[in-house]
C-alpha positions, 0 to 999 in steps of 0.5 A: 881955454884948454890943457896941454901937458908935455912930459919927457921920460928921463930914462928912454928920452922919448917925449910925450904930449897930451891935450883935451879936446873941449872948446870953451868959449869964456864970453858964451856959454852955448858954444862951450857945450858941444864937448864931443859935438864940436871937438878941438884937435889941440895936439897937432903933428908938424913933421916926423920929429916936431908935435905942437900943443895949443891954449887960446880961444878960437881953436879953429884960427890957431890950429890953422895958422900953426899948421900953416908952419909945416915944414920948418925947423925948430928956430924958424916954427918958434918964431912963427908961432910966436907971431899967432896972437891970443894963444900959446903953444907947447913945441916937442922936438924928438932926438933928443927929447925937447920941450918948448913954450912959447907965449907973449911973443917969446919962447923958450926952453922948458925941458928941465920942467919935469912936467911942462904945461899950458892953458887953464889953470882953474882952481878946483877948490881953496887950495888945489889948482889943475896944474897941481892936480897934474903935478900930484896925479903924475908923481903919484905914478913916478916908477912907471914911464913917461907915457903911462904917467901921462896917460893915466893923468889926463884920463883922470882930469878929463874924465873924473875930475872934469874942470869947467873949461877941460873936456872931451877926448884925451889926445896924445902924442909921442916919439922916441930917439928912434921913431917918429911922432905917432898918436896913441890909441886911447880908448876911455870909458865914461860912466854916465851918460852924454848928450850928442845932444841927445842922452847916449846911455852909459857906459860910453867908449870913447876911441882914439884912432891914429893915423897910420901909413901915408896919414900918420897926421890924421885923427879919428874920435869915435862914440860908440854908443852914439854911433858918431865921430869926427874926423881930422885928416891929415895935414887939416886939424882945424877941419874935423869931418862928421862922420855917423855909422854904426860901428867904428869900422864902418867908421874907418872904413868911411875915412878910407873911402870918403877922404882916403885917410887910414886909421887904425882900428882895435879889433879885439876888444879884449887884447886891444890889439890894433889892425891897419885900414 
C-alpha cells in the first residue's frame, strides 16, 4: 500500500501533497524490500494546475494508467480515474485550492477535510493508527504553513516512525493560486545505515530533485552515500531510470545528457540553495 496526504493552506489557498515512495506487496514480502532499490513515484503531475496521488498495488499499472489522463480537465480525469480498478487516487486542483478522492468507482469532493488521506491506515499500537498519527503530528505545527506542517509530518512518519508498508523518499508536490504545480526540493537524512543492498554507512542523504524548465514532470532520488539513484522523466512515473555516479551533479548532469531531463540541484549545502541543469 502506501500514503498520500493532501493539505490546503487555509490562509494563502495553495495546495500541497505528499506521498512515500515504498512498494509493498501484501502476498510477497521479497518484493517489498527494495525500499530505495525499487522505488514508486506516487505523487504525479497531470498539468500546470491538477497533481494526483495514488494507494493500490501494482504501483507500475496504476501510475501508467493515471498518466495516460494527461490533459483532461477535472470532470473527465475523475471519471477516468475511477474506471483504474484496485486503486484510489487523491486529485489536487490549484486556483482555488481543491481536493479530490476518488475510490470504488466513485469521487468526491474532500477539500473541507483539513487533512485529506489515503492508503494504509496501519495500526501502529492498541490505540494510534497512521492516519491519526498524521492528524497529531500536523496539528502539533498549526500556526505554520500548509506546506512546513506537511513536510515535517511525512519526514517524521517516513523516516522516524517507519510503518511496515510506508517508506523511502518523501515526494510532494505544490501550487499556489499563482503557480503551477512544482515538486519540492526535500532533502532528508537517516541516521542509520541501509542496504542498496549492500550496508551504505550512516548518516545517509537522501535528495529530491524537481524537474525544472521544459521538464517540470521529472524526478530525480539521490543516495548520496550509495552513489545511486533513480530517475523518473517527465510525463513517464511508472518508468524510473537507474542512474550511478558519484556525485549528484554527475548524477544531474546524467539526466541532462542521457535522457534530456533538467533537475535542480542544491549547490550549497549549507544555504541549500538551488542552481538549474
Amino acid at each position: 500500500m502506501t500514503l498520500v496526504v493532501g493539505a490546503i493552506d487555509q490562509h494563502s489557498g495553495a495546495v500541497h501533497m505528499a506521498g512515500d515512495t515504498k512498494i509493498w506487496w501484501s502476498e510477497d514480502e521479497t518484493k517489498s524490500r527494495g525500499i530505495y532499490t525499487n522505488p514508486a513515484l506516487k505523487v504525479i503531475l497531470l498539468a500546470h494546475d491538477l497533481a494526483v496521488g495514488y494507494a493500490g498495488e501494482g504501483p507500475e499499472k496504476i501510475a501508467r494508467e493515471a498518466s495516460k489522463l494527461r490533459g483532461r480537465e477535472l470532470e473527465s480525469l475523475l471519471e477516468g480515474l475511477a474506471t483504474i480498478r484496485g486503486a484510489s487516487f487523491l486529485v489536487a486542483r490549484r486556483n482555488p485550492g481543491q481536493l479530490w478522492e476518488v475510490a470504488g468507482g466513485e469521487w468526491g469532493e474532500v477539500s473541507n477535510r483539513g487533512l485529506a488521506l489515503i492508503g494504509d491506515d496501519q495500526r501502529l499500537d492498541p490505540t494510534t493508527t497512521v492516519f491519526d498519527l498524521v492528524r497529531r503530528r500536523y496539528d502539533d505545527f498549526g500556526a505554520e504553513p500548509a506546506e512546513f506542517r506537511l513536510q515535517s509530518t511525512m519526514q517524521n512518519l517516513v523516516h522516524l516512525v517507519r510503518p511496515e508498508t510506508i517508506g523511502g523518499f518523501v515526494v510532494m508536490a505544490s501550487a499556489s493560486n499563482e503557480t503551477a504545480f512544482r515538486y519540492a526540493a526535500l532533502p532528508s537524512t537517516l541516521f542509520d545505515s541501509i542496504r542498496v543492498p549492500g550496508p551504505v554507512e550512516w548518516p545517509v542523504t537522501l535528495s529530491v530533485l524537481p524537474g525544472v524548465d521544459d521538464t517540470p514532470g521529472a524526478l530525480g532520488l539521490w543516495m548520496e552515500n550509495a552513489g545511486l539513484g533513480h530517475l523518473f522523466c517527465d510525463g513517464e512515473p511508472a518508468d524510473p531510470r537507474r542512474i550511478v555516479s558519484d556525485s549528484v551533479a554527475k548524477f544531474v548532469a546524467i539526466a541532462r545528457d542521457d535522457f534530456n531531463q533538467s533537475l535542480a540541484v542544491p549547490y550549497d549545502p549549507v544555504l541549500g540553495v538551488f542552481d538549474r541543469h
